[in-house]
N, C-alpha and C positions, 0 to 999 in steps of 0.2 A: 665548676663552681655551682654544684648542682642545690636543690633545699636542702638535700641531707644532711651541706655542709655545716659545720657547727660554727656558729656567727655568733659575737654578741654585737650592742647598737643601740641608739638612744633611742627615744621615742619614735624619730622622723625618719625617712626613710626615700632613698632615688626609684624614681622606676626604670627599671633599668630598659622596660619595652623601649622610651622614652629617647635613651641614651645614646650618641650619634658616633661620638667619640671616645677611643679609648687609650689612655697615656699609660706604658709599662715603664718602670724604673727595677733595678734588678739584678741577678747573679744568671746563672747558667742553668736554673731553675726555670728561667722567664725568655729567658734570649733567644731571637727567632734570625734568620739569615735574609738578606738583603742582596741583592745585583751591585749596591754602590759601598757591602760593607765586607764581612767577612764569616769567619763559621765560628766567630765567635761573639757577635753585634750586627744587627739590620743595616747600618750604616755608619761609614767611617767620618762622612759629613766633610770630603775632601775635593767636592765639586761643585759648584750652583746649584746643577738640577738631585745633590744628594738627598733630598727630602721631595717635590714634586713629582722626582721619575725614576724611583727605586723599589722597583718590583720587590714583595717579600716570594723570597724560594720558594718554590712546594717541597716542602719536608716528608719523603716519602722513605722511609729506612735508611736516612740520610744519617752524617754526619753532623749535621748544621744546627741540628740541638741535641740535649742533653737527654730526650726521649727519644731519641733515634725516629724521629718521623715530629708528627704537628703536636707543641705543648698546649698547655691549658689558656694561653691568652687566643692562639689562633682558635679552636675548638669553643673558647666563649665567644669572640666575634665572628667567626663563620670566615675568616679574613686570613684562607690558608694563602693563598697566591696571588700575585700582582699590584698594582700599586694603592698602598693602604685608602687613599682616598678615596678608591671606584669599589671596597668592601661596604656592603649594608651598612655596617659598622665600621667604621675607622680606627684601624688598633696604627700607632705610630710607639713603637715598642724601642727604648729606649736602652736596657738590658746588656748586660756587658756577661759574658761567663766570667764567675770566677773574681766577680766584684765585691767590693767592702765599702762600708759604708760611707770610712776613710781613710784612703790608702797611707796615710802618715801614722796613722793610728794602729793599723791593722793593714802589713803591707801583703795585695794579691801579688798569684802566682807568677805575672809579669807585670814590669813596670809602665809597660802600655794600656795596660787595664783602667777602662774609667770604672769610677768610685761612685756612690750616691752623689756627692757635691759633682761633680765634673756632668755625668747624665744630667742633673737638674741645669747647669750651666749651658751647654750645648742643646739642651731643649729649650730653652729661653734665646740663645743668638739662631737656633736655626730651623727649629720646626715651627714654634708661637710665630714666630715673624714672617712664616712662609704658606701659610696656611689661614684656611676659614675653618674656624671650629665654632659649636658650641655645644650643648646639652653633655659635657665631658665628665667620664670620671678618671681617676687616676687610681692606679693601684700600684703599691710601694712593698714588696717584698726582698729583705736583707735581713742579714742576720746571720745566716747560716756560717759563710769563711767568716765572718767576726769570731763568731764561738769557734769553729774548730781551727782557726788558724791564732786563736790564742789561748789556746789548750796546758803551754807551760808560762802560763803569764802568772805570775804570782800575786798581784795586785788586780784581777778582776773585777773587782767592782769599783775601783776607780777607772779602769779601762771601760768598763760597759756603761760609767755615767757621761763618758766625755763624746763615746760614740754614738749613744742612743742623744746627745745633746748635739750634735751632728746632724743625726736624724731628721729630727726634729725643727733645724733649721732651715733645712731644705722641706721640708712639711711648708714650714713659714715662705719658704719661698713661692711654694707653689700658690700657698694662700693668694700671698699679693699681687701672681698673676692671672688671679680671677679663678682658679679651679675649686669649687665648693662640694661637690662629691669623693669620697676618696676611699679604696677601701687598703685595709693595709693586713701583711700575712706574717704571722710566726713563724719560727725556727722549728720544723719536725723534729721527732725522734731520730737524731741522725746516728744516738748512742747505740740504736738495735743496728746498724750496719757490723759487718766483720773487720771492717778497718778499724773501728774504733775500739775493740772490743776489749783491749787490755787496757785501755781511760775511759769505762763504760761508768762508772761511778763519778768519777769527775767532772766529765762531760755531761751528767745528767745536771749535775748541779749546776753547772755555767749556765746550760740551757733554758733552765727555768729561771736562776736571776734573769738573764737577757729577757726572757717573756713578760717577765712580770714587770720588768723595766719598762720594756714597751708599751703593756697595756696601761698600766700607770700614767705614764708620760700622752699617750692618746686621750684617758680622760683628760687631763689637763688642757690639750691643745683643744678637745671640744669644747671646754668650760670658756675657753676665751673667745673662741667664734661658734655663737649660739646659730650663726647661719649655715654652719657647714654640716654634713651628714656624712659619719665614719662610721663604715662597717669593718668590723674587726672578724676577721677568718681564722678560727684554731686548727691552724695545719697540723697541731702537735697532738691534738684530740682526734682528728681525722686521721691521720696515718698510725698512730697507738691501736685504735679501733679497726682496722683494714689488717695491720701486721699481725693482731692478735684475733682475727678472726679472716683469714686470708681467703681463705674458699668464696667467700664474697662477690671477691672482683677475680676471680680463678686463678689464682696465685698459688705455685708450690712451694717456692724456695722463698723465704723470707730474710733469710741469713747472708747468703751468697749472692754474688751481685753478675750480669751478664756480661761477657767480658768480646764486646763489639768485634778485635782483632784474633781473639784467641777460639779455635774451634773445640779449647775444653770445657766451655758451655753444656753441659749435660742436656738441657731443657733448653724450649724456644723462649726468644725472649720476651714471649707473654705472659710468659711463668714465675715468670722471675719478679716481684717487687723492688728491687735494685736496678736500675741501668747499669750506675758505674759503681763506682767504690760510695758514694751518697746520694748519684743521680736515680731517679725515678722515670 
């Protein structure tokens, strides 16, 4: 989440030097591996000490994310291994692979999958109540399996009001337990992948309702709490800009995605802009 990133944001603004703590909510985009959880969530939250004494893994060409090695919440708080509270920064990442916003609404790929509502639930009975936090931000990335796992929904934009109003509740939730920083991320171009490629025009269209839904509904939830400070991250600006100019971050294949099991990988997988069939 470096400047370059493309933000928008009110006038006010967190310092993030400042910042102590950091709350992920999320899909397989954000999910980091835990001692007490699995390789696909930090924590399963199935024992007392599941939040006190749950080392996060070191993800080193690992399976345990979706970047084959440390994502972007570890690499922003420096909180690649051991237990989130002894990082400079306290990332307690919340993250399900493979999450939806609502899984009644938009069912993930297993029905063990916690959803935005359930992550916000289970961080309310087991980390807020087990923990000293303060100077926190949260950052709320979903969206992604919403759009592509309702790709033949016919009625999209009644599905994307009742999800992003889902959203949005758990926003509310998090409000009322005190968290006033928050930054929240778009749905990438997940249309330039090769899986998508024959709903490439379809998919572009969901994508951008969903955005616009979202930024939309962001200003609204700021309008209502003039104390809160949301920064809004265009991952969809960022990764357009990177695919369409790849030499950048030294990327060759921008089409074809690294295929972790399979040695018909041409190129290593730093070349490749894809992980998996969507993963980065």
């Amino acid at each position: 989440m470096a400047a370059a990133v493309p933000i928008r944001r009110d006038g006010s603004a967190f310092c993030w030097k400042k910042t102590e703590t950091v709350f992920v909510f999320g899909d397989s985009y954000s999910a980091v591996g835990g001692e007490k959880g699995s390789s696909a969530t930090w924590s399963l939250f199935e024992s007392d000490d599941a939040v006190n004494n749950n080392p996060i893994i070191l993800n080193e060409a690992s399976t345990l994310t979706t970047a084959s090695g440390p994502n972007w919440s570890e690499y922003l708080t420096g909180c690649f291994k051991g237990r989130p509270q002894d990082c400079s920064t306290h990332l307690f990442n919340m993250a399900y692979n493979g999450a939806t916003v609502n899984s009644q609404l938009v069912k993930p790929w297993r029905p063990i999958v916690a959803d935005f509502i359930k992550q916000v639930n289970l961080w309310k009975e087991h980390v807020v109540s087990s923990i000293q936090w303060s100077n926190a931000v949260s950052f709320v990335w979903f969206g992604i399996n919403d759009v592509c796992k309702s790709i033949d929904n016919e009625d999209v934009d009644d599905l994307f009001a009742k999800v992003i109003g889902n959203y949005f509740e758990q926003m509310e939730m998090l409000y009322q337990s005190n968290i006033r920083s928050f930054v929240t991320i778009n749905v990438p171009p997940v249309d330039r992948t090769s899986k998508f490629a024959p709903d490439k025009d379809v998919l572009i269209d969901r994508i951008t309702k969903y955005n616009t839904m979202l930024h939309d509904n962001t200003e609204q939830f700021r309008k209502r709490h003039t104390d809160v400070v949301i920064v809004e991250i265009d991952a969809h600006q960022l990764f357009s800009n990177y695919l369409s100019n790849p030499t950048q971050i030294g990327v060759q294949d921008t089409t074809n995605y690294f295929e972790k099991e399979d040695s018909s990988s041409k190129l290593p997988i730093q070349q490749y802009f894809w992980n998996g069939e969507i993963s980065i």
